[in-house]
GUGU-145018 format. One line per 4 residues: their letters; for each residue x, y, z of N, C-alpha, C, O. Coordinates in nm, 4 decimals. Layout:
N
A	X:Y:Z:X:Y:Z:X:Y:Z:X:Y:Z | ...
//
This chain:
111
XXXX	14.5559:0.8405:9.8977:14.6877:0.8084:9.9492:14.7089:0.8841:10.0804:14.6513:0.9919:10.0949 | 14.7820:0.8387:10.1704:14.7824:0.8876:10.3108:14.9283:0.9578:10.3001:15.0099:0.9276:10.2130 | 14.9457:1.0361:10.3804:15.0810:1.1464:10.3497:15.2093:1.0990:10.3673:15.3052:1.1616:10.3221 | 15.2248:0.9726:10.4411:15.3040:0.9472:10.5075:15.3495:0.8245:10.4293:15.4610:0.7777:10.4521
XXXX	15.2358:0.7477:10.3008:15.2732:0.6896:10.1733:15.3092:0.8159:10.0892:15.4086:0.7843:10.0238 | 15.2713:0.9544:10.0587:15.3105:1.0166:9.9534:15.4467:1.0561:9.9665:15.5298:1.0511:9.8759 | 15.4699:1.1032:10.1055:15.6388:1.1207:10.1335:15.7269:1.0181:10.1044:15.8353:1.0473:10.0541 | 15.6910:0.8708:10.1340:15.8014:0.7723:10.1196:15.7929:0.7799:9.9724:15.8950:0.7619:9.9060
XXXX	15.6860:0.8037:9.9193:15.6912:0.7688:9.7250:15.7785:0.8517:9.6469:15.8562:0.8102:9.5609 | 15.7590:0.9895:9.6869:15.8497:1.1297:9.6614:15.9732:1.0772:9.6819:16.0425:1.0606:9.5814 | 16.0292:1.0390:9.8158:16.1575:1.0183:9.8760:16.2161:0.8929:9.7668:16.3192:0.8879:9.6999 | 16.1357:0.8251:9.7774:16.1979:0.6928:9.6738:16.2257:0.7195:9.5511:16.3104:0.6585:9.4858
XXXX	16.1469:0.8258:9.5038:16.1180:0.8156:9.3780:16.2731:0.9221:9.2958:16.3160:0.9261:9.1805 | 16.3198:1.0001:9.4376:16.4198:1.0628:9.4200:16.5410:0.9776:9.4673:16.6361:1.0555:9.4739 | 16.5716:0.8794:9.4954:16.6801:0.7976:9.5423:16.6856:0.8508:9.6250:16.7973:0.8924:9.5941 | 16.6627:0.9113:9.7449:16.7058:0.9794:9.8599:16.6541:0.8567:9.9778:16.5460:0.8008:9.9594
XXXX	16.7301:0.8253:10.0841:16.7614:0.7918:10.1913:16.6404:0.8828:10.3164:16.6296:1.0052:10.3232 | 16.5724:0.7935:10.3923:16.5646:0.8895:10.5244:16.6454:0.9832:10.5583:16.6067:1.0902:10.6051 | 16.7892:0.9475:10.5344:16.8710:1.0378:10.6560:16.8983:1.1474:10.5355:16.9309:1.2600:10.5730 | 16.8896:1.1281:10.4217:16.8821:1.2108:10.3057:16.7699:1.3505:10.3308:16.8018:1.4692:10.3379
XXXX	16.6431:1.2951:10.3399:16.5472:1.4036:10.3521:16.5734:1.4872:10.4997:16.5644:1.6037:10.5385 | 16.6040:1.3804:10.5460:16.5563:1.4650:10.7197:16.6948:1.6187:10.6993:16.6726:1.7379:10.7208 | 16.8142:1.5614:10.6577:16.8849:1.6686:10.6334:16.8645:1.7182:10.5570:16.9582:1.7977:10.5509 | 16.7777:1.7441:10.4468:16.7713:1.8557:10.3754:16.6359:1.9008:10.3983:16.6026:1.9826:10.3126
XXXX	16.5354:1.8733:10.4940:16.4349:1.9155:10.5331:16.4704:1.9824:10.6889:16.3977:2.0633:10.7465 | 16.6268:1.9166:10.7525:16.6589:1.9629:10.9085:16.5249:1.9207:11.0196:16.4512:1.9924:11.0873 | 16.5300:1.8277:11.0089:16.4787:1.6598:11.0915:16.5645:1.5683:11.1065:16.6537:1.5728:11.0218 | 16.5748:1.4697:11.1967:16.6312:1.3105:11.1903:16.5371:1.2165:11.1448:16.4208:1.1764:11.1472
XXXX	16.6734:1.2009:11.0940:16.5864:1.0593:11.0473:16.4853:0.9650:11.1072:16.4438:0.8777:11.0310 | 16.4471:0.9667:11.2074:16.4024:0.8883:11.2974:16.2502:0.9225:11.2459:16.1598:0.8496:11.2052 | 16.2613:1.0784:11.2669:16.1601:1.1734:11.2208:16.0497:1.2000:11.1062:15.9382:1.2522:11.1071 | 16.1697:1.1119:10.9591:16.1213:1.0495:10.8684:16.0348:0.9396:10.8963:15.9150:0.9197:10.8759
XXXX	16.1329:0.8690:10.9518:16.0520:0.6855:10.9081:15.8993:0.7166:11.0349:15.8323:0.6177:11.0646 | 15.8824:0.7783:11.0624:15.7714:0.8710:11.1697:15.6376:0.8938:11.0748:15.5312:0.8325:11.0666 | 15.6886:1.0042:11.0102:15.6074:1.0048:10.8885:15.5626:0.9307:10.8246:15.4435:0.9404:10.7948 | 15.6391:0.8299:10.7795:15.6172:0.7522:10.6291:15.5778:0.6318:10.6863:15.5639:0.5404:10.6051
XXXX	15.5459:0.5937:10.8548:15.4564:0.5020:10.9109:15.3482:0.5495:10.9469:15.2730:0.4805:11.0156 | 15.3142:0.6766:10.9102:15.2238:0.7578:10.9817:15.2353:0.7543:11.1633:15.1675:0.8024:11.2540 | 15.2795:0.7243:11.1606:15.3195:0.7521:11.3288:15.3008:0.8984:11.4228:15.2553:0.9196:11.5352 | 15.3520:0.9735:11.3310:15.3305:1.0769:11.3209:15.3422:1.1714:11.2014:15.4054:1.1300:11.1042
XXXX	15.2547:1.3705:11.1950:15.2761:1.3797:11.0907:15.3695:1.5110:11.0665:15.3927:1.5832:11.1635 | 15.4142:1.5376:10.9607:15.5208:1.6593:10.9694:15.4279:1.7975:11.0142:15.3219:1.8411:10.9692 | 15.5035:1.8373:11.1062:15.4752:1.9991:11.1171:15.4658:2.0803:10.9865:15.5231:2.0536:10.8809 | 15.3738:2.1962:11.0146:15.3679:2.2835:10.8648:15.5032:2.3229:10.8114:15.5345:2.2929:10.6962
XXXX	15.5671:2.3751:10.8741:15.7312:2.4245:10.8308:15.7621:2.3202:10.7580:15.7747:2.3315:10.6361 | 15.7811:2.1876:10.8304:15.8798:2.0326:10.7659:15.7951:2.0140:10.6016:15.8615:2.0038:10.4984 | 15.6429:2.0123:10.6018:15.5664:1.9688:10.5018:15.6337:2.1030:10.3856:15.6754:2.0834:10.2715 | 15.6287:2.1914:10.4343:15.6247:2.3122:10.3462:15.7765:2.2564:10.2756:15.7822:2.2108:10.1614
XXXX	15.8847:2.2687:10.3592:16.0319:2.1943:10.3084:16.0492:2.1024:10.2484:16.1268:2.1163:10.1539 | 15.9909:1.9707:10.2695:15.9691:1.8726:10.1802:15.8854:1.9097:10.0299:15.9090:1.8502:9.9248 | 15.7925:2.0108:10.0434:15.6859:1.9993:9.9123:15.8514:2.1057:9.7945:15.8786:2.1107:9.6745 | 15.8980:2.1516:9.8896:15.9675:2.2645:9.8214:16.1293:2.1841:9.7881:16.1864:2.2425:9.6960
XXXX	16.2035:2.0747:9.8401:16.2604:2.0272:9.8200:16.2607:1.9574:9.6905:16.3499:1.9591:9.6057 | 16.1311:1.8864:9.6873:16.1078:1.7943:9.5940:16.0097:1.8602:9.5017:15.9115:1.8024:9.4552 | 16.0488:2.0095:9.4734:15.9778:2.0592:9.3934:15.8147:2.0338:9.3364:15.7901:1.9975:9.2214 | 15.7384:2.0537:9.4134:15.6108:2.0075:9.4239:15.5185:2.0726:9.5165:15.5825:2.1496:9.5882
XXXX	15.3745:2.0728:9.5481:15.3269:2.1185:9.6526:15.2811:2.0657:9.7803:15.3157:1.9477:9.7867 | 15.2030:2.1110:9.9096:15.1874:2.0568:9.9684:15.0935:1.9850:9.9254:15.1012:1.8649:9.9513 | 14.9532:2.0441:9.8314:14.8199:1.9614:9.8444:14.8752:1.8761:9.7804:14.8309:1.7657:9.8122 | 14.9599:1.8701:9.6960:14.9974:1.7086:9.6335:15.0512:1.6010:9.7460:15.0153:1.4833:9.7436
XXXX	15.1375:1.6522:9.8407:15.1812:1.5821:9.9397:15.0135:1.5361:10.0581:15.0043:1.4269:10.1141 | 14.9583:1.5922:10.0640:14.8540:1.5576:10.1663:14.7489:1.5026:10.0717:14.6314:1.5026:10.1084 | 14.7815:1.4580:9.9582:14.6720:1.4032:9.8800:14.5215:1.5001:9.7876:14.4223:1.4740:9.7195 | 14.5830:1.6006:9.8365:14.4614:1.7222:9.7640:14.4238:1.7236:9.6416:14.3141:1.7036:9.5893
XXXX	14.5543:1.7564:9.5890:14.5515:1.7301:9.4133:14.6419:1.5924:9.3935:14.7073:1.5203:9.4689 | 14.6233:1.5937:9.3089:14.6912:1.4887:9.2010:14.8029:1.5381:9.1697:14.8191:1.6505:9.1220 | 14.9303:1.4175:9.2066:15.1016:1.4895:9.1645:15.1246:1.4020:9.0103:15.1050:1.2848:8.9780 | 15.1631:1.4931:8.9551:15.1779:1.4148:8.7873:15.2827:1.3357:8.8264:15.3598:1.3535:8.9207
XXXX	15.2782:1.2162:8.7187:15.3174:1.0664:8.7230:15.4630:1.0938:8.6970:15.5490:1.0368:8.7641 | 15.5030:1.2057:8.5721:15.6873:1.2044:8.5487:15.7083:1.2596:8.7033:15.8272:1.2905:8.7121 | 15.6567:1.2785:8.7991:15.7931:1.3069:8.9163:15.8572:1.1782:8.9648:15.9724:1.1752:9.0078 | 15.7540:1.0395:8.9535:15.7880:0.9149:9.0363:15.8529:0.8582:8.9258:15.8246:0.7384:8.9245
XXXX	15.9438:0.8946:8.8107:16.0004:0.7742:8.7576:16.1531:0.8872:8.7022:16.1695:0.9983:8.6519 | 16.2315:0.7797:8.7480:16.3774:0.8247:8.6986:16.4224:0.9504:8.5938:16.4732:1.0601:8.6169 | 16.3842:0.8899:8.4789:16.3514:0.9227:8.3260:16.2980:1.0500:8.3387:16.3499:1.1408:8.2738 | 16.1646:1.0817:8.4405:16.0964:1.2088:8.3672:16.1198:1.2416:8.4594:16.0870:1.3584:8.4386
XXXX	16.1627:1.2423:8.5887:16.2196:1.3652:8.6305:16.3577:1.4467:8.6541:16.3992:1.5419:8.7201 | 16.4092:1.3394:8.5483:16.5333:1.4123:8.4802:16.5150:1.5030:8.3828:16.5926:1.5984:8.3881 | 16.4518:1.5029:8.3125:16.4034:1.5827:8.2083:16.3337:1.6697:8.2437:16.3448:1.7707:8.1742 | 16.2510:1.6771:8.3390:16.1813:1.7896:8.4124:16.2911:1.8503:8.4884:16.2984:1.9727:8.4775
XXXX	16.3520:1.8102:8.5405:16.5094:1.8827:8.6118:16.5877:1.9830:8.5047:16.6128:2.1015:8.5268 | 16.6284:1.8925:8.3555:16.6667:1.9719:8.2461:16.5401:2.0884:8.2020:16.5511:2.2106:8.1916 | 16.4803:2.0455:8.1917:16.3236:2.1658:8.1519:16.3316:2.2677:8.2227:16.3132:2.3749:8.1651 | 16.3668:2.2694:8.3963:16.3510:2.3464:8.4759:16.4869:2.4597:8.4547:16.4947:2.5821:8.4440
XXXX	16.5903:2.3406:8.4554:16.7397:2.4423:8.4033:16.7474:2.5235:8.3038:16.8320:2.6127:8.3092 | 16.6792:2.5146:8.2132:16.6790:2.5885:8.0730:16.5793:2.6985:8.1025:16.6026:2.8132:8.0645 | 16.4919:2.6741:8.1551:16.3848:2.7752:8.2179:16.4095:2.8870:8.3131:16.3410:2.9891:8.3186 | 16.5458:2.8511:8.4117:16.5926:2.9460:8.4742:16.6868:3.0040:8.4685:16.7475:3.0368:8.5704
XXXX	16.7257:3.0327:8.3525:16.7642:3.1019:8.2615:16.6919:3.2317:8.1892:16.7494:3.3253:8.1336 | 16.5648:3.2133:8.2037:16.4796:3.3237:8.1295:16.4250:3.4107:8.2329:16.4356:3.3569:8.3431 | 16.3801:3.5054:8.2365:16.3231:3.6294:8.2723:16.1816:3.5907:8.3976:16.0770:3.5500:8.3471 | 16.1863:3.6036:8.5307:16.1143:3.5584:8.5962:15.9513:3.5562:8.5411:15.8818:3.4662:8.5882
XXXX	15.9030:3.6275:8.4678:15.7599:3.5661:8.4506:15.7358:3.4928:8.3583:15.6409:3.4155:8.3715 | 15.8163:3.4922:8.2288:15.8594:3.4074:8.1028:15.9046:3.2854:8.1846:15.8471:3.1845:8.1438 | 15.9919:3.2605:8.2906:16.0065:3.0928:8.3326:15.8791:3.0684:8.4068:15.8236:2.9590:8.4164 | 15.8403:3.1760:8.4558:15.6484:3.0596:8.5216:15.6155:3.0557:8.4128:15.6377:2.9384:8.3828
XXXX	15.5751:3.1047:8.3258:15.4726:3.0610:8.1866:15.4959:2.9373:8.1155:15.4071:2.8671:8.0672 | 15.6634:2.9066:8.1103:15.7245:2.8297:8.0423:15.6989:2.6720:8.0926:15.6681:2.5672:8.0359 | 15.7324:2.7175:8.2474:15.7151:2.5923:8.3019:15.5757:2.5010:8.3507:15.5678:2.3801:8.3729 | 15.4574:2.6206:8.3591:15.3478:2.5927:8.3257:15.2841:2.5263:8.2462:15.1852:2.4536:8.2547
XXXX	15.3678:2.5662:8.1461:15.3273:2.5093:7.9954:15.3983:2.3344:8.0271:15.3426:2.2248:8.0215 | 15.4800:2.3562:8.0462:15.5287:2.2390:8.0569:15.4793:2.1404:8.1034:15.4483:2.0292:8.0606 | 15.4724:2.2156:8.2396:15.3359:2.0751:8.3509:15.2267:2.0770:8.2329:15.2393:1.9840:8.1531 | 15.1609:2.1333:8.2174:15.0453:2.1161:8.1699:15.0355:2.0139:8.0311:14.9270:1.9723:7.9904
XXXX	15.1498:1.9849:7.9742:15.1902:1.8933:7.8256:15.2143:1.7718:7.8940:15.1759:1.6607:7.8574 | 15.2863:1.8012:8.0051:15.3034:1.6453:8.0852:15.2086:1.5828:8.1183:15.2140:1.4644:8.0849 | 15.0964:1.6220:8.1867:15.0076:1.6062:8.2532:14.8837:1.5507:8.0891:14.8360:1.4386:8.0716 | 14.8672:1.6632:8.0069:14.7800:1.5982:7.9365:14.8443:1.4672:7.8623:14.7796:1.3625:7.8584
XXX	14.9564:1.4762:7.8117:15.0114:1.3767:7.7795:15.0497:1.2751:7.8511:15.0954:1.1836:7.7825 | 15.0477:1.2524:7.9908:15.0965:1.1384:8.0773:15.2702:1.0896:8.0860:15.3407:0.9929:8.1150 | 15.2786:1.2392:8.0360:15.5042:1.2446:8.0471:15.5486:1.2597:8.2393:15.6662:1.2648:8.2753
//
């Protein structure tokens, strides 16, 4: 997948708008639809903001690794949103473990 399909998939997959990301990444929109034609590609800062917006990483965004399937559908990444809330709640190394665990049940399981 080329980066500039993984951003529009992320972006869609969150109901968010171009003019949605570019402001919460601090880009225009223009800047988006740039990207997601490959036209051009985000600077390290913008990539780093987007992977961190949409809770995720960069190598998933540049195609490195593999981004598990519940981020692109409604359903599971609501529940990964609730997973995450209940998680930050607990004691900073107890919520990485927790949420680790979590990816990792999703992922073998295909949640």
């Amino acid at each position: 997948m080329d980066i500039g399909a993984s951003i529009k998939r992320l972006r869609k997959s969150h109901g968010e708008t171009q003019q949605q990301l570019g402001e919460s990444v601090g880009v225009v929109q223009q800047s988006v639809a740039a990207w997601e034609s490959n036209r051009c590609m985000p600077d390290i800062a913008s990539l780093v903001a987007i992977a961190t917006h949409y809770n995720t990483s960069t190598d998933s965004i540049l195609g490195l690794t593999e981004e598990p399937s519940y981020l692109f559908d409604t359903e599971g990444m609501q529940s990964y949103r609730n997973d995450v809330a209940l998680a930050d709640r607990l004691p900073g190394e107890i919520r990485e473990g927790v949420l680790a665990l979590i990816r990792l049940e999703r992922v073998k399981y295909g949640r």
